[in-house]
C-alpha positions in Angstrom: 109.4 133.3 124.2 107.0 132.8 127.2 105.4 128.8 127.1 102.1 130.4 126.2 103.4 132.0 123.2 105.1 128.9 122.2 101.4 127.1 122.2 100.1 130.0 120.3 103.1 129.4 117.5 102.3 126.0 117.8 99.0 126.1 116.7 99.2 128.8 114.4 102.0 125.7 112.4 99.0 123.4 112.7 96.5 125.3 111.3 99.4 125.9 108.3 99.7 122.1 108.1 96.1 121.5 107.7 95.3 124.2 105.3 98.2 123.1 102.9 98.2 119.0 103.3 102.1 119.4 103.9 104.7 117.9 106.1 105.1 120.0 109.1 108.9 119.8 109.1 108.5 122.3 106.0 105.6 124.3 107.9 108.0 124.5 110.9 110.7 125.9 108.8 109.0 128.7 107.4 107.4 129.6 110.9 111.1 129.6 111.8 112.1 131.6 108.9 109.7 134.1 109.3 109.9 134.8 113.0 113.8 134.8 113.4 113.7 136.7 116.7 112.8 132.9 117.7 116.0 131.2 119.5 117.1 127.2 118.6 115.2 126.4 121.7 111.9 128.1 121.5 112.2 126.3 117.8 112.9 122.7 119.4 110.1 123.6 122.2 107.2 124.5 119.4 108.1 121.5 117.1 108.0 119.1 120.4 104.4 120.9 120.8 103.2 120.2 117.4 104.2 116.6 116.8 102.7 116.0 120.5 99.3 117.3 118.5 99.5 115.1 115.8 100.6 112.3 117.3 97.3 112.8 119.4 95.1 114.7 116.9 92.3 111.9 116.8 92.2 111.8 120.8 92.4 115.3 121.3 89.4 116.2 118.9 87.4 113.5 120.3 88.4 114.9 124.0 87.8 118.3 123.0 84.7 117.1 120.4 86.3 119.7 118.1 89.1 119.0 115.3 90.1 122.7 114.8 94.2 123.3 115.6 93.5 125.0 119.1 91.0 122.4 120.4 93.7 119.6 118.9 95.9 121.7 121.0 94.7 121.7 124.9 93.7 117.6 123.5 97.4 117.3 123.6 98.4 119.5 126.3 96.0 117.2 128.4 96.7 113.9 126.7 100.7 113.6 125.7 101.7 116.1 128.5 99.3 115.4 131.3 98.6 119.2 132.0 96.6 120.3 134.3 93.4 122.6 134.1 94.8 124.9 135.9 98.4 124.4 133.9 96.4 124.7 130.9 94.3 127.7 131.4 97.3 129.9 132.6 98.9 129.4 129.4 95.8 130.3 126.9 95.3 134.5 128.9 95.5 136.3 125.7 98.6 138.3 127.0 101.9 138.6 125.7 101.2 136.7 122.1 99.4 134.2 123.8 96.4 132.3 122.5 92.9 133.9 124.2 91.4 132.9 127.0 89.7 129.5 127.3 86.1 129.8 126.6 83.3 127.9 129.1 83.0 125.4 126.4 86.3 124.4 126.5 87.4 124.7 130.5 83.8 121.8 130.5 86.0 119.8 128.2 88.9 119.5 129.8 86.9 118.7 133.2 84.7 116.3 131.7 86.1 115.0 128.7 87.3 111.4 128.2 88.0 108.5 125.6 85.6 106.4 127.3 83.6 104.8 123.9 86.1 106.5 121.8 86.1 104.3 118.5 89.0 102.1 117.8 90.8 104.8 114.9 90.5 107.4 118.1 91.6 105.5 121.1 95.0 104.4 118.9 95.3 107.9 117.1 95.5 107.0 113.2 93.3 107.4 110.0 89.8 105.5 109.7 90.0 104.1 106.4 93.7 102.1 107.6 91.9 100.2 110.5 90.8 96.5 108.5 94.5 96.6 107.3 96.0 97.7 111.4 93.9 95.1 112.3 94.1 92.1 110.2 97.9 93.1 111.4 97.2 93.3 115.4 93.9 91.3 116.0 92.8 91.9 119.5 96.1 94.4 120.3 94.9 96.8 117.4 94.5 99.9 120.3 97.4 98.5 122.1 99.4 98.5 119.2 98.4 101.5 117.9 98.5 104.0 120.7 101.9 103.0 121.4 102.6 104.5 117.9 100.9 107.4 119.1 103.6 108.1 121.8 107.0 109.7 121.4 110.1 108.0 120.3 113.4 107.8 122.5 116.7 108.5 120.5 119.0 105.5 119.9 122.5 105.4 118.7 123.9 102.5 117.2 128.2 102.3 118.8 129.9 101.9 115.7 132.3 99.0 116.6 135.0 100.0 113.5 136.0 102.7 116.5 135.5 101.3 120.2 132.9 99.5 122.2 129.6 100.1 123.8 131.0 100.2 127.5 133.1 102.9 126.5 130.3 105.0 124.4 128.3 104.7 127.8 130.6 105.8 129.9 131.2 109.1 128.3 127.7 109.7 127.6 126.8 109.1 130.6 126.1 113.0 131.4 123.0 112.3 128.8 121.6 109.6 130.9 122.7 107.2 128.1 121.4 103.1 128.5 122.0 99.8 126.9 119.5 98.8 124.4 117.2 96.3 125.2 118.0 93.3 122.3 120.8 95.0 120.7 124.2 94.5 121.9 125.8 97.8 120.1 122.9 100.0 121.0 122.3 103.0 123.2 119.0 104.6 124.1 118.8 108.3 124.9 116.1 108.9 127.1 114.0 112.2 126.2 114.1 115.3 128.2 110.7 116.4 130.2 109.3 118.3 127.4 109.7 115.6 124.8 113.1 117.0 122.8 115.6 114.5 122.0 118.7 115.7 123.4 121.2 117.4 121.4 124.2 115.5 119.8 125.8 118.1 117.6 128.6 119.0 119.9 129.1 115.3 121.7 132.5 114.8 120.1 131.5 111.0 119.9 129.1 111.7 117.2 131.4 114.1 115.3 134.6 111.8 115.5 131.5 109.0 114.3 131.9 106.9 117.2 128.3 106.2 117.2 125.5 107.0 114.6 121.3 108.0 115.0 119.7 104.2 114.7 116.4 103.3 116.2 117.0 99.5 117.9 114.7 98.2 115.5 116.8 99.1 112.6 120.1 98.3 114.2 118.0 94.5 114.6 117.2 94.5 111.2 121.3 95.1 109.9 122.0 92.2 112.9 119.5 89.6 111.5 121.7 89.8 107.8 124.6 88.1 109.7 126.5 89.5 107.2 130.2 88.2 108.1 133.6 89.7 107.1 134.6 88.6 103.1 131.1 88.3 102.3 130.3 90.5 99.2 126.9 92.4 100.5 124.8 94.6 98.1 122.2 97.3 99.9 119.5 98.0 96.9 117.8 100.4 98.6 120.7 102.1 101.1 119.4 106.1 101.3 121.5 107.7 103.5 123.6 104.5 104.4 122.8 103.6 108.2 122.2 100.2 107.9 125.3 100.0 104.9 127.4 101.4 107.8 126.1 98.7 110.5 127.3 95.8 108.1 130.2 97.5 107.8 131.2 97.2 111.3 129.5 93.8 111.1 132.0 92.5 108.5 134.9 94.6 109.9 135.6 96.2 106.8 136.7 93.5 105.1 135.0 92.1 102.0 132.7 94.5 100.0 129.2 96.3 100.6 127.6 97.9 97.3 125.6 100.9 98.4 122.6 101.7 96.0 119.2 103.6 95.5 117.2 103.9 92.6 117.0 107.7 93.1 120.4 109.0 93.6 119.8 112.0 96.1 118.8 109.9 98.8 122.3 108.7 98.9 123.7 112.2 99.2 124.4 111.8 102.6 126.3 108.3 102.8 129.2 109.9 101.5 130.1 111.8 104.2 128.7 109.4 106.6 131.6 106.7 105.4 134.3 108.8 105.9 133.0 110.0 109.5 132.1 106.2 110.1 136.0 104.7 109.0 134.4 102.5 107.0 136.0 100.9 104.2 134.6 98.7 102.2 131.6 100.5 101.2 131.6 100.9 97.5 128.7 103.6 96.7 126.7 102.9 92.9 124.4 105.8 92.3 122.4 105.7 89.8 123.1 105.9 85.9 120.2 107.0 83.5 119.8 104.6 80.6 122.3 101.6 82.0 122.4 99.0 83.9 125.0 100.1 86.7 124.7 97.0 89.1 124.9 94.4 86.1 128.8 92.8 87.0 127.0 92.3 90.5 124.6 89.5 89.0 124.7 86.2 90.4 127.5 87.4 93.0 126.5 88.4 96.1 126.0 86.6 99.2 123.6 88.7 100.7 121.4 90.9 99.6 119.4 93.9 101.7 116.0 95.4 100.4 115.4 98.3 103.0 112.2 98.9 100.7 110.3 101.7 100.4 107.2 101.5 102.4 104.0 103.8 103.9 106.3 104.1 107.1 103.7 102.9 109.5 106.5 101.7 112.0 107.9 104.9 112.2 104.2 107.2 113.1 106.3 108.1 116.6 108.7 110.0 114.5 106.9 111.5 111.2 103.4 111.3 113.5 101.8 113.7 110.5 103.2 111.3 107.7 100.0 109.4 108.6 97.7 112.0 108.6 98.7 112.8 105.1 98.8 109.4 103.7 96.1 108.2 101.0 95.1 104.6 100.5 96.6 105.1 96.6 100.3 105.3 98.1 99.5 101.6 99.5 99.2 100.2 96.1 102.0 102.2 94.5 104.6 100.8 97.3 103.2 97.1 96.9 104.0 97.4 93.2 107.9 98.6 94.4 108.1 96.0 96.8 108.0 93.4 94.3 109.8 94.8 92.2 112.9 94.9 94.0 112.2 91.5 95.4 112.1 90.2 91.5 115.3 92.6 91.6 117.2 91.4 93.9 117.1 87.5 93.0 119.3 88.3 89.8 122.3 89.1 92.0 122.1 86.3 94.1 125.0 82.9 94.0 123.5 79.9 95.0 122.8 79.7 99.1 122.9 83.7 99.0 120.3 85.0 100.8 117.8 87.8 100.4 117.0 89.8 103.8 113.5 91.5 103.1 112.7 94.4 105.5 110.0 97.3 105.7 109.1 99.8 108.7 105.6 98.9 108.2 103.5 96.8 110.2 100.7 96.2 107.6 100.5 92.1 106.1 100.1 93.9 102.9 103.7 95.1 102.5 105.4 92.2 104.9 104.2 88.5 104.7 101.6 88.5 101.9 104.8 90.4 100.0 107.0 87.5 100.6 104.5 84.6 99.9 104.0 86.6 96.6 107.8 86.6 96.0 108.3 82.8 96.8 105.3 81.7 94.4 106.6 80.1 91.8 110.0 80.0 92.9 111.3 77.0 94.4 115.0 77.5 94.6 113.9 79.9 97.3 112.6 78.9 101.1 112.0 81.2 103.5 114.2 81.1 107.0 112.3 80.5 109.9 112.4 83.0 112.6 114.5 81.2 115.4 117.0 80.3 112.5 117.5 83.8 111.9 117.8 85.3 115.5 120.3 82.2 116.5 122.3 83.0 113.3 122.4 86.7 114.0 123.5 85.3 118.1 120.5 87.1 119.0 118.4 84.0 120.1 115.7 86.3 122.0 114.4 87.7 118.7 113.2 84.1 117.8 110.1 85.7 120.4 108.8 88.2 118.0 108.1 85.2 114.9 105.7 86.5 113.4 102.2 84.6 113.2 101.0 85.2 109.9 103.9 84.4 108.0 107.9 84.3 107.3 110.1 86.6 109.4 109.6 88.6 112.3 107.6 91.8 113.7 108.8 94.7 116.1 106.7 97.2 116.9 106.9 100.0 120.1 104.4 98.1 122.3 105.9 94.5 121.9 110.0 95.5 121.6 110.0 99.0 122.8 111.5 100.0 118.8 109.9 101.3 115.9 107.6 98.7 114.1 109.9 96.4 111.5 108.9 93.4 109.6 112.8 91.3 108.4 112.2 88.3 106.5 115.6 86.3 105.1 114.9 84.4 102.0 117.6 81.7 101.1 118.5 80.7 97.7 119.4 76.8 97.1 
């Protein structure tokens, strides 16, 4: 496919995503479906095209002062890409399955258009009704903060240790341009290539033989912080697919045990073959069992456990950028209501001095620190750990920088750590 008929895919996928309130992975998969003469990279190229769009969708309609798909479009061509008008305009000719000509309207745009006075839910790109939570989160960096949510994601891999060392990952990745993470000392970051794809790992033999695994920074900080050690007995309530239950793994060297768990069992579908790819061995995997209690001979025996919980995903806009266009302020309340749940949860399988390690990708107060005071209310056999205690504990003594300042634990975020945004919190038990 020529690039202009990519753009006219992509907004064709938009316009689909709009009309039926869905995520576009799915609206990408039945463009794919039903245009097969379409090749893996013309695929890749349109998908990069239409998360650039919604990652910039506010921007680009204020640039354009239009909201329909094509003028959320040349927005993004202009904005995320850095385009031309002449780059532009020779892709929109109305040849060859292209989108039509650019009108006069639109060729004033581009040449005159500009954020300048652009209200605060436009210059950072997310939904109106969010900005008194974003910025009783961010105070004065609430744009700051936001756009860099708005912008694209590198790809990190997390070197899993139970199979060789970072050095050695990054010298035979080095043909993908691969570099040390900034705060974590088992990371790798991938840059992306010049039309925003991550670059492909299906074939690197390192991923296959699970020498290293897909982990932002951020998340491989948030496994770190649990300083889980080797013969602890570790239980992850809310694994999923098992990336951070593999990085204690590693962390504890295989030796003790690590209880895998989810409330709904298909999320954990893929840990299993994730395990055996990974060499890790002390994973014990407990899906779920209608009507019984199937963690009940864990109570009151673990040392640590780890409450990925489920959360609006805030932190992670630069990868699901249309997760926030779809979310409603009812899915706020519905994840509080989980959160402390599995707080409540989680103190029943605690021994004394075990320690609960609290974490969300969301950057909202709501689901962090107003979420732990809530928990420790009422509970004095539990204090919170401060910040610096935690990063020198996990030997990462730099972290203690991103305490946060409305609360327990700490906050990443892409414009302070350069990782998805994270809120970990350890709660210790006397």
């Amino acid at each position: 496919m020529i690039p202009g008929a990519r753009v006219a895919a992509a907004i064709e996928i938009l316009d689909d995503v709009e009309a039926r309130r869905r995520p576009a992975s799915d609206a990408l998969k039945d463009w794919g479906l039903g245009h097969r003469f379409a090749g893996s990279k013309d695929r890749s190229a349109i998908a990069s095209l239409v998360f650039d769009a919604l990652r910039k969708r506010a921007s680009s309609a204020f640039l354009m002062d239009e909201g329909a798909s094509r003028a959320i479009m040349l927005g993004a061509l202009r904005l995320a890409r850095g385009l031309s008008d002449e780059t532009i305009e020779a892709l929109f000719t109305g040849e060859g399955h292209t989108p039509a000509q650019l009108t006069f309207a639109e060729r004033e745009r581009l040449r005159t258009g500009s954020l300048q006075g652009a209200p605060a839910h436009v210059a950072g790109d997310f939904p109106d009704w969010l900005e008194p939570a974003l910025a009783a989160a961010f105070g004065d960096r609430l744009i700051a903060e936001t756009a860099a949510l708005a912008e694209r994601a590198p790809l990190d891999l997390r070197v899993n240790t139970l199979k060789g060392e970072r050095d050695k990952a990054l010298a035979r990745l080095a043909h993908l341009h691969a570099e040390p993470t900034r705060f974590s000392p088992v990371g790798l970051r991938l840059p992306l290539t010049p039309d925003g794809r991550n670059p492909s790992l299906a074939a690197e033999p390192d991923y296959i033989r699970g020498r290293v695994e897909i982990q932002d920074e951020g998340s491989q900080l948030a496994a770190l912080l649990c300083a889980a050690a080797p013969g602890e007995q570790a239980l992850d309530l809310c694994a999923g697919g098992g990336g951070k239950s593999l990085a204690l793994a590693a962390m504890m060297q295989n030796k003790g045990q690590i209880y895998a768990s989810d409330d709904e069992g298909r999320r954990l579908a893929p840990i299993y073959a994730r395990i055996a790819r990974a060499g890790a061995r002390n994973i014990q995997v407990r899906p779920p069992r209608r009507g019984q209690d199937f963690l009940a001979d864990l109570e009151g025996r673990c040392d640590l456990v780890l409450i990925d919980a489920p959360c609006t995903g805030i932190g992670a806009w630069r990868r699901n950028p249309d997760a926030k266009w779809r979310m409603r302020p009812g899915a706020l309340e519905q994840r509080i209501a989980e959160q402390d749940q599995l707080l409540a949860e989680a103190a029943r399988f605690l021994k004394p001095r075990g320690r609960i390690v609290y974490v969300t990708c969301s950057v909202l107060l709501d689901e962090n620190e107003e979420r732990v005071a809530a928990f420790l209310g009422g509970r004095d056999e539990f204090r919170p750990v401060p910040a610096q205690a935690m990063a020198e504990r996990a030997g990462l003594p730099e972290l203690a920088g991103f305490a946060s300042m409305r609360g327990p634990g700490l906050r990443l975020s892409p414009a302070s750590s350069g990782t998805d945004g994270f809120y970990i919190a350890m709660l210790e038990r006397g």
